[in-house]
N, C-alpha and C positions, 0 to 999 in steps of 0.2 A: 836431733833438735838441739839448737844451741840452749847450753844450761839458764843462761839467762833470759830465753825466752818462754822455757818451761817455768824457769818459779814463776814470771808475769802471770802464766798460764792457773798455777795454784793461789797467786793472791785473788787473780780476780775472778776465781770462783769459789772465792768463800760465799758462805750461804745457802749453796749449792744443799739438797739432801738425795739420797740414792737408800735404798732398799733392796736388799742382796737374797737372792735364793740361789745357791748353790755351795760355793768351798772356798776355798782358801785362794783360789788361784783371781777369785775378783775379790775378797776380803785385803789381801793382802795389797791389790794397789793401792787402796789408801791406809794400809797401816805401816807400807814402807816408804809410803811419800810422805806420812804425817798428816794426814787429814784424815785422823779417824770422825772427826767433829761431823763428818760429809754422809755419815753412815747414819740412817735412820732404824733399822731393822736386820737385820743377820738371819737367815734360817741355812743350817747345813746339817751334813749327818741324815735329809731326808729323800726319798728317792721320792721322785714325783709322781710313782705309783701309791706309795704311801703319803705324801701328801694331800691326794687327792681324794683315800682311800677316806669311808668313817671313821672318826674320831674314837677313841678308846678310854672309858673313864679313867683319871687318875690311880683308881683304884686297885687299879687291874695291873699296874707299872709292876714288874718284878720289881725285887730289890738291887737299888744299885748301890751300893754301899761299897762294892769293892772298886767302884772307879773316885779317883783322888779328887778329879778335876773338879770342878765348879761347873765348868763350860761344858763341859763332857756331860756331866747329868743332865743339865738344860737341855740340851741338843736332843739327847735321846726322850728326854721327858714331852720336850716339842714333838718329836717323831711319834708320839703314840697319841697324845691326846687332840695334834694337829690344830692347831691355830693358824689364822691365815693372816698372811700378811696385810699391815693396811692398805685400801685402798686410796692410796693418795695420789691425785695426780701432780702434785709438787715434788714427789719420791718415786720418782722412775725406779720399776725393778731391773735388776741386772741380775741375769739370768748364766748359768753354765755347769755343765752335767759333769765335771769330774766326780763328782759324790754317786753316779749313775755305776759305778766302780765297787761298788758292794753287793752283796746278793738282798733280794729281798725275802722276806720271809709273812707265811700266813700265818695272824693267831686272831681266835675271835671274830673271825668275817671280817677281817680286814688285813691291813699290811704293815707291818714292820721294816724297818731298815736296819739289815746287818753290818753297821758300820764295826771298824776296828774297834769302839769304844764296848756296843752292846756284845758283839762277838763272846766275849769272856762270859759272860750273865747268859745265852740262850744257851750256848752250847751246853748248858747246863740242867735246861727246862724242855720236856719233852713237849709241851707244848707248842714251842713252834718248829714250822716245818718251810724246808725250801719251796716258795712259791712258783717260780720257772727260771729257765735259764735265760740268762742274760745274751744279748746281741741282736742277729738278725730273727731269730725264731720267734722272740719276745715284742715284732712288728706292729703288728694290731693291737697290743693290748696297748705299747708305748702309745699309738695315736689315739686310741681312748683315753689314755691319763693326761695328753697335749690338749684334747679337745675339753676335756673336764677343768682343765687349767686355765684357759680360753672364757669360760664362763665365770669360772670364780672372780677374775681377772679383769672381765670385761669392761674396755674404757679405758684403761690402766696404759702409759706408757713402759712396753718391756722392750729393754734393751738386751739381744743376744752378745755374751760372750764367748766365740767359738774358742773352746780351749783345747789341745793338745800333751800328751805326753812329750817332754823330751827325749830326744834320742840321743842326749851328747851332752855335755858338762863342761862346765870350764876346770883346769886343773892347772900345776905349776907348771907342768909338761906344753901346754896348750890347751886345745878341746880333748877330750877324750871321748872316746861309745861307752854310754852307759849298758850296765850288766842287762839281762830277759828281754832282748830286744824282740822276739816275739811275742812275751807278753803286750810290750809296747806298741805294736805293730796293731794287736788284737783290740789294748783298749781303745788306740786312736780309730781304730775302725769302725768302731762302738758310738764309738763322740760324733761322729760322723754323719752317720745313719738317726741317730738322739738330735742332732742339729737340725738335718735337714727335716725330719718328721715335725720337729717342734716348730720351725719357720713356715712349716706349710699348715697347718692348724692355728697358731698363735700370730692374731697384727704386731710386724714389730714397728718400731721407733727406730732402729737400725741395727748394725752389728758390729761391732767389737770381734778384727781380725786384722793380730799382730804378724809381723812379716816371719817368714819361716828364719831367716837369720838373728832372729831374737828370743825363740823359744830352746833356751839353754839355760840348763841345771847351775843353780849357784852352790857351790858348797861352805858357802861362807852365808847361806840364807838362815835366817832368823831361826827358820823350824828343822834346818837339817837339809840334808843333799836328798832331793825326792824328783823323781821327773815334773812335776809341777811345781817345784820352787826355783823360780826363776830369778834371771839376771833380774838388775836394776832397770835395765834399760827394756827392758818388757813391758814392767809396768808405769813408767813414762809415755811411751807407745799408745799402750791398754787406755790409759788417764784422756791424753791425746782426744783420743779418738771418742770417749765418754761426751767430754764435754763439748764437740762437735756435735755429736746427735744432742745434745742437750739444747746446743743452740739451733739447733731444725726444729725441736716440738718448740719451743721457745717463742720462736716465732708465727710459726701453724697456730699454735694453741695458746700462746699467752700465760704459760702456768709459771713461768720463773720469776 
């Protein structure tokens, strides 16, 4: 897309708000286009077994005292006692399972999320214990946590972002293959089977799917060379294609 047809594209949807449940890889289209202002709500760090899952008093939080971040406690501190996103329909959610990429874990009749952040804190607490395995095996329980998401939800414009690992990077050389390409092979198979479960349980507003020639590793990304820190031109693409479904409920529904 010609560059001056995209900023048109960012002036004239300020105003715009979006409501994010997943990670980095929709967080990050608009913290690398500059329109964090667009963002109404952030939930990541949470698998949407545990989202879905009872709430867990404050009280009950381990200590997390050994993570630095701000963001990082939040995150996990969301993941336990689960607040739900608002129901607005002027703040379309925007939905995508890389955070699906952690184990989850049982404590208390309910579910946790082993994100990188808590990882350091359970491994430490006999209390929690791995809930099941992640992929295809974890089938039915996934459509029950889609269909329970469905309800909370209900009425709600959600937008699918189908996200991917990368398999390739840019480098001084050219493109390069990134390293554990079976790992990548394994979680994009995951994303996959997570997508298509959640599209068949959950009304979407539409879906956000970037062309395979634009899902490449930046090593010059804000957060570090990761399979989901992508080129610029990802999330341009990504943005693209938001504000497109945005002007289809827009006009169906009237909510902008």
């Amino acid at each position: 897309m010609p560059f001056g047809r995209f900023e048109e594209q960012i002036t004239d949807s300020r105003g715009m708000k979006y409501a994010i449940y997943g990670s980095c890889v929709t967080r990050d289209i608009f913290s690398i286009l500059g329109i964090d202002d667009q963002v109404s709500e952030y939930r990541a760090r949470s698998s949407i077994h545990s989202y879905v899952a009872p709430s867990i008093p404050a009280d009950m939080i381990p200590d997390l005292s050994v993570m630095s971040s701000g963001f990082q406690k939040r995150m996990v501190v969301n993941d336990f006692t689960k607040p739900k996103i608002t129901n607005n329909p002027e703040s379309p959610i925007v939905v995508d399972f890389i955070d699906e990429r952690f184990r989850v874990l049982e404590f208390e009749k309910s579910f946790v999320t082993e994100s990188n952040e808590f990882r350091k804190v359970a491994k430490h607490d006999a209390r929690f214990s791995v809930a099941f395995e992640r992929g295809a095996c974890e089938k039915e329980k996934f459509r029950e946590a889609c269909k329970k998401f469905s309800l909370i939800h209900s009425g709600m414009p959600i937008i699918l972002h189908k996200s991917r690992y990368a398999t390739h990077a840019f480098s001084q050389a050219g493109v390069m293959e990134l390293e554990k390409q079976d790992h990548i092979k394994n979680m994009n198979e995951n994303l996959a089977l997570y997508e298509e479960i959640f599209a068949d349980e959950v009304p979407l507003a539409g879906v956000v799917h970037v062309p395979e020639t634009l899902k490449v590793a930046d090593p010059n990304h804000k957060w570090g060379l990761a399979p989901f820190h992508y080129i610029r031109e990802y999330y341009e693409m990504a943005y693209s294609q938001i504000l497109s479904i945005s002007t289809t409920i827009s006009k169906s529904d009237a909510i902008f």
